[in-house]
N, C-alpha and C positions, 0 to 999 in steps of 0.2 A: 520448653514449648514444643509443642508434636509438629511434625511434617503440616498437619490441615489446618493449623491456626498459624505457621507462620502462612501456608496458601492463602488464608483467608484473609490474613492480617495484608497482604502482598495485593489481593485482589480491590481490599479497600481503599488502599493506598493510591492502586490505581484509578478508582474510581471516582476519591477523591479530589486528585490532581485533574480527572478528565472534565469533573463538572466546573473544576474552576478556570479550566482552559476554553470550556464552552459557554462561559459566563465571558470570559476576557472577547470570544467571539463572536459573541449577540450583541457585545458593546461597541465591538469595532464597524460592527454592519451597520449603527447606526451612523456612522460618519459618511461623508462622502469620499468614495473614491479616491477623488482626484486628494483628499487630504491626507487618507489614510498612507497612498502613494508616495505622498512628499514626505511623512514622517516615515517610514520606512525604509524609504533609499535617502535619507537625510544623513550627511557623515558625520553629525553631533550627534545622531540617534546611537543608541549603545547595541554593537549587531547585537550582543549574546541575546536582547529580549527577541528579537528574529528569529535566532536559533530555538530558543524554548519552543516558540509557536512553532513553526517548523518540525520540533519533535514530538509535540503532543497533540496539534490539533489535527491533523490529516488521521491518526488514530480515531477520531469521533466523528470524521466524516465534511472536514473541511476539504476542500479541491485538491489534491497534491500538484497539481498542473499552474496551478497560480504559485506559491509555495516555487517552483522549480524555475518558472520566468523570472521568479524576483532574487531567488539567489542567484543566477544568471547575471542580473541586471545589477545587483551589492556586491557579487562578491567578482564575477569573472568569472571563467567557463571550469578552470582547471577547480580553484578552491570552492567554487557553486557542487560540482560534482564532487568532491569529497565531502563536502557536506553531507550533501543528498546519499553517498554513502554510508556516512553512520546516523543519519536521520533515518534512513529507511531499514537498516538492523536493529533503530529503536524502536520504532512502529511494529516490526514483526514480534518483537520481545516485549513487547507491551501486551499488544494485539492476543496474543496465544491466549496466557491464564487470564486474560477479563473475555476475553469470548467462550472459553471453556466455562470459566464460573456462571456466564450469563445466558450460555444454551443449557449446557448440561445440570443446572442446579437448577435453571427456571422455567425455560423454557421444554429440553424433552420431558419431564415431568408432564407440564401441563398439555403437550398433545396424545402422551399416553393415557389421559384421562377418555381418551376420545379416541382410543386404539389408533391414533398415529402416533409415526416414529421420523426419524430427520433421516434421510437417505443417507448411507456411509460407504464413503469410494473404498474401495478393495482394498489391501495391501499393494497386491503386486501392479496397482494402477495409479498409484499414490502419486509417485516420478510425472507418472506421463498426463496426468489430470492435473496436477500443479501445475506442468509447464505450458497446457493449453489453455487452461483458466487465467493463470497470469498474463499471458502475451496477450491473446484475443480482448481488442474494442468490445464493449460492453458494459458490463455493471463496472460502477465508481471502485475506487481504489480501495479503500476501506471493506467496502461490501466484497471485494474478493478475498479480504483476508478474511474476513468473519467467516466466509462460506465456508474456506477450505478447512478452515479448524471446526466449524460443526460438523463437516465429511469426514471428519477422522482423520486425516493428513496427522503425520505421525511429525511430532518437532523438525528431528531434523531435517527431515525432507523440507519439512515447509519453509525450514530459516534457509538452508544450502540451496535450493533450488528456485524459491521465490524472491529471494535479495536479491541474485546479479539478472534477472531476467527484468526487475522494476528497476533498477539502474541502468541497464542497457535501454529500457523505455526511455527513461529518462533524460538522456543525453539531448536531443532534439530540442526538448523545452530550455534549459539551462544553457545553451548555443545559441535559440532564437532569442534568450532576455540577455546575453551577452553581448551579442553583435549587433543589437537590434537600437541598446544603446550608444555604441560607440557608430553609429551608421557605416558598419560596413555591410554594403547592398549587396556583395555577391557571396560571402561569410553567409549573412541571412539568407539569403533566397539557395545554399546549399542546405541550413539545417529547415528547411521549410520542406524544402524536396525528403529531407530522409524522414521528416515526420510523418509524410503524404504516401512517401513512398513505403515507409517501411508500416506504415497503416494497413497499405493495400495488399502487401505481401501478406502476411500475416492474416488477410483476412481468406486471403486466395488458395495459402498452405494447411490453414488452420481446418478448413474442411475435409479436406485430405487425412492432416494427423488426427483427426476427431473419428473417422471411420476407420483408422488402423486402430487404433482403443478399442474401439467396438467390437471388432473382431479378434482381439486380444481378449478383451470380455467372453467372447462366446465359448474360450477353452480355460480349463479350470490349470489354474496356476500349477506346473511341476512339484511331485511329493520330494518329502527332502530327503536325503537318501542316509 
């Protein structure tokens, strides 16, 4: 089997698993809430079906913020964020060849029909556009990974530099569904503070590092010698 059919075979696979993660998600939104809640953090529930969801639906555009309060709230602050650490290296490793397959085979195709093309980040801007796109409030979780893999964000940049900067997000949600259950008032209202606060920073700095790029853009990247 050649490199493009096991790709292909790789990309169906994921595609397959996505629609039937998104079929398990249309079904759970018909419950209500509060029931969906009690089977969930129920301790006769079996985590691993948590974990599955967890790995594959925030790749098709389920909340990762609800996902992070409820492992928070099941598992505890320390094994919620390990979780959330190798949940979010499967999402990016998911994420890669089904957005590659689904821009580049379908989508740039069909806007070159119409002389457009998908914007592609530089090389040597690859680092410092992943790390402002990922931290910076904004577009949903998923839509940032899609972006940066139709920009061209080369692999490893986007697994090495996108992983600890969505887990370091992360912390705040997984602390407030932790603490929030065992009622400790001032535990909570610290990770409430880092998620407000560390909101506002980021939003304060990010404008700053967004005009050092730009200026980093206007000179053409060092010849290699």
């Amino acid at each position: 089997m050649s490199v493009l059919q096991k790709l292909s075979l790789a990309t169906l696979t994921l595609l397959i698993a996505a629609v039937i993660a998104l079929g398990i998600w249309k079904v759970a939104g018909t419950i209500p809430p509060s029931q969906w809640l009690d089977f969930v953090l129920n301790k006769d529930t079996n985590p691993l079906l948590f974990i599955i969801l967890m790995a594959i639906l925030p790749c098709i555009g389920a909340p990762i913020s609800l996902f992070l309060v409820l492992s928070g709230i099941k598992f505890g602050l320390l094994w919620g964020l390990l979780l959330t650490l190798v949940c979010t290296a499967i999402h990016l490793i998911l994420t890669y060849p089904l957005a590659r397959a689904l821009v580049f085979t379908h989508l740039a195709p069909f806007l070159q029909r119409y002389g457009r093309e998908i914007p592609q980040i530089p090389a040597h801007r690859a680092v410092g556009m992943t790390v402002l796109f990922t931290a910076l409030p904004g577009p949903p979780y998923a839509l940032k990974n899609y972006l940066l893999v139709a920009g061209g964000v080369p692999f490893p940049v986007y697994l090495l530099v996108a992983w600890p900067i969505h887990v370091l997000m992360a912390i705040p949600f997984v602390g407030i569904g932790d603490f929030a259950l065992r009622l400790n008032v001032p535990m909570l209202l610290l990770f409430l503070a880092l998620l407000v606060g560390g909101s506002l920073l980021i939003r304060k700095f990010g404008g700053r590092w967004k005009r050092a790029l730009d200026l980093i853009n206007t000179s053409e990247p060092p010849e290699p010698r």
